[in-house]
C-alpha positions in Angstrom: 0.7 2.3 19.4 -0.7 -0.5 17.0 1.8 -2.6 14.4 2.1 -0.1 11.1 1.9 -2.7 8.4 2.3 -1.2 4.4 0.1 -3.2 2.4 1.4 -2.7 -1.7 0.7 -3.5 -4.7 0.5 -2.5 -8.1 -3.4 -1.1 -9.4 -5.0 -4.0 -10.5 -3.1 -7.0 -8.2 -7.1 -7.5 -6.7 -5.1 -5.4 -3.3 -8.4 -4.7 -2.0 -10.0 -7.9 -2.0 -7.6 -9.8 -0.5 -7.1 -7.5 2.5 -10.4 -7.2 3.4 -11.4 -10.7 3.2 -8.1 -10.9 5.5 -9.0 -8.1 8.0 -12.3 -9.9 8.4 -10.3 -12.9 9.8 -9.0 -10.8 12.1 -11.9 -9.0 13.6 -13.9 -12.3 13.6 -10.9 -13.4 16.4 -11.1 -9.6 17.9 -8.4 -7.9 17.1 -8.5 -4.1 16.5 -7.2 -3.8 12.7 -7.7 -0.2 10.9 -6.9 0.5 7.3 -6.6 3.7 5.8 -5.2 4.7 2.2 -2.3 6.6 2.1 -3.4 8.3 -1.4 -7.1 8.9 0.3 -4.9 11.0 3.1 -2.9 13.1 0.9 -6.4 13.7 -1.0 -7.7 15.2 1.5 -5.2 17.4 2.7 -4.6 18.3 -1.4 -8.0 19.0 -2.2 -8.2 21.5 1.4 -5.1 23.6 -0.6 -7.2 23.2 -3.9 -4.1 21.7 -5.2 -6.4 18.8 -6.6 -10.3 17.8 -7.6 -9.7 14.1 -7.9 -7.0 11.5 -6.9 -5.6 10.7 -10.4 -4.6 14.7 -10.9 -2.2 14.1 -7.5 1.0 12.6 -9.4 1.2 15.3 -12.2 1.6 17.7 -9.4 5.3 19.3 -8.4 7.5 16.9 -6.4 7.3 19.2 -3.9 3.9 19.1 -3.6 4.0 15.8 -3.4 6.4 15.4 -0.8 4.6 18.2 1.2 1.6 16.0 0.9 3.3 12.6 1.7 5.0 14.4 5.4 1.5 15.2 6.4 -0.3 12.1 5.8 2.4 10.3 7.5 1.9 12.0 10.7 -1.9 11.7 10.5 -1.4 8.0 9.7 1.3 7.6 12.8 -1.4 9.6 15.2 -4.5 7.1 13.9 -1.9 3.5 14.8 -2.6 4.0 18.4 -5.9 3.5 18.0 -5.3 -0.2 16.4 -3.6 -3.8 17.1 -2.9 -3.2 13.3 -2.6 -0.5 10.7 -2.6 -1.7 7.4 -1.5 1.4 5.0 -2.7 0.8 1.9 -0.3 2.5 -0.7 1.7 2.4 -3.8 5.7 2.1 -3.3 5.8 3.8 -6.3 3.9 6.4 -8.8 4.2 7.4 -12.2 5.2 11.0 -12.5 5.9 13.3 -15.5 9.4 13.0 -14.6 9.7 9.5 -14.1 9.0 6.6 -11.0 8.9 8.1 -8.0 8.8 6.6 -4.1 6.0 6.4 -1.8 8.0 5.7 0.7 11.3 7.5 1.4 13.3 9.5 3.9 10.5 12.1 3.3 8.1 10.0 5.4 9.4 7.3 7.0 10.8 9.0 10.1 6.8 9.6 10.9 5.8 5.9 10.5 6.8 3.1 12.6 6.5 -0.2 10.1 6.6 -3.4 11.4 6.0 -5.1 8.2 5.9 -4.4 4.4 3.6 -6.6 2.6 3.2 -6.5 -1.4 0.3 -8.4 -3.1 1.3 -9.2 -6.9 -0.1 -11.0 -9.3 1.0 -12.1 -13.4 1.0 -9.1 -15.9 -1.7 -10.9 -17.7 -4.0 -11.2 -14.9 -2.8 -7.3 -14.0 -3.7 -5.8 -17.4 -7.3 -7.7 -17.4 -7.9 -6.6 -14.5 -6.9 -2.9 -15.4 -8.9 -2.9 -18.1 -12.1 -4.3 -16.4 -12.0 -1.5 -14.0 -14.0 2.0 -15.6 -14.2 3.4 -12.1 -10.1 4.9 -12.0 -8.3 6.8 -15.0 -5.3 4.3 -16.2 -2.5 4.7 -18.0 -1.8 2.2 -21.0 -0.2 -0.4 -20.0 1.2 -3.5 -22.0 2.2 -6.7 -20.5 6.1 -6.0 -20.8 6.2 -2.7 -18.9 3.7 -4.1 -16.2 6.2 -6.9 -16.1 9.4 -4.1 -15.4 7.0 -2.6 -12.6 6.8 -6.2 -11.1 10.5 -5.9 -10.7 10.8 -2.2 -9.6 8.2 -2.4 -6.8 10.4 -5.4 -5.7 13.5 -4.2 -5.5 11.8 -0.8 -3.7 10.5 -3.1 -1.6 13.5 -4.8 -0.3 15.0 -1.4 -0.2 12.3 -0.3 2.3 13.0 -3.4 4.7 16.5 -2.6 4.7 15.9 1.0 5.9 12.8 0.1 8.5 14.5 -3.4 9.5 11.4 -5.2 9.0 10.6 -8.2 7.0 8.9 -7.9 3.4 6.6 -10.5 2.4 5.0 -11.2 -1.2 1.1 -12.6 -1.6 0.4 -14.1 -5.0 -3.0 -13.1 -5.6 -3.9 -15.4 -8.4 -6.7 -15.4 -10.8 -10.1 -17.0 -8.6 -7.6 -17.7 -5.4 -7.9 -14.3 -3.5 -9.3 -16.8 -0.5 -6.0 -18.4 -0.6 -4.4 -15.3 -0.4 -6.1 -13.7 1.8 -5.4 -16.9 3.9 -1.7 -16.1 3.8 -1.6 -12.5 4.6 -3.9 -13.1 8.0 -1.3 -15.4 8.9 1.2 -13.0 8.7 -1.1 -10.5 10.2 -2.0 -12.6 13.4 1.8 -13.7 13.5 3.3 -9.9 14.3 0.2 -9.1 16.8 1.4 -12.0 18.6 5.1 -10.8 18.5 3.9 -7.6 19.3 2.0 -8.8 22.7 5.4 -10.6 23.7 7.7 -7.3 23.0 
């Protein structure tokens, strides 16, 4: 089974960019690296129960939905790590819900994955809500600087919560504005780093 590595970030941190710029690092020194989107997993499994036509209707379902959705992804996710060196997950740590914040990540699922490391991408509120705003192709909630700037924080400390209950180590990318290189630079390091613990455990 491959190293199960969550790659986080708030929507508009420039995430995707920097990991695949990253993952083609990796490949170009051959090793085996998946990715696969948490929220793209639970789609599909929501959409099969016509629970859901498109990803942004997911967190105004029930909790329990939700949590029905997040047990089963989890053990498709775990069943697709063998396959890889490295799994990068891409998810949130944390979604907006009618009823307030609510975890990605939690006793729900985690007994199904097997992380190695937790890696969250952030970048300045500014630079978030630009970005946000640039994007037409995803239905986003308003956000202002100051509440981007208390999400900051939140996926932080759920961060560090997660590390505590997996016992692996947490690391945070600043993605900065025309630096994604640089950062992408960073995470392969950490990246190639845990393959090569892996191959001496």
């Amino acid at each position: 089974m491959g190293a199960v590595v969550i790659v986080s970030g708030l929507p508009g941190v420039g995430k995707t960019t920097v990991v695949d710029k990253a993952i083609e690092m990796l490949r170009g020194e051959g090793f085996r690296v998946g990715i696969v989107n948490y929220g793209t997993v639970m789609l599909e499994t929501a959409k099969q129960l016509g629970w859901v036509e498109h990803r942004d209707e997911m967190r105004k379902l029930k909790v329990s939905q939700q949590l029905d959705l997040q047990k089963e992804a989890a053990k498709k996710i775990s069943e697709l790590s063998r396959e890889y060196d490295i799994l990068l997950v891409d998810t949130h740590l944390f979604i907006s819900t009618p009823r307030g914040k609510w975890p990605g990540l939690s006793v729900n699922n985690l007994d199904y994955l097997s992380i190695a490391q937790i890696i969250v991408v952030e970048a300045s509120p500014d630079e978030i809500l630009k970005r946000r705003m640039s994007d037409k192709s995803r239905y986003r909630d308003i956000a202002d600087v100051e509440s981007l700037r208390d999400d900051i924080v939140y996926n932080r400390m759920l961060a560090a919560s997660l590390s505590v209950q997996t016992s692996c180590p947490v690391a945070y990318i600043q993605n900065r504005e025309g630096r994604a290189d640089e950062a992408a630079r960073d995470l392969y390091s950490i990246l190639a780093r845990l393959v090569r613990d892996f191959e001496h455990t």
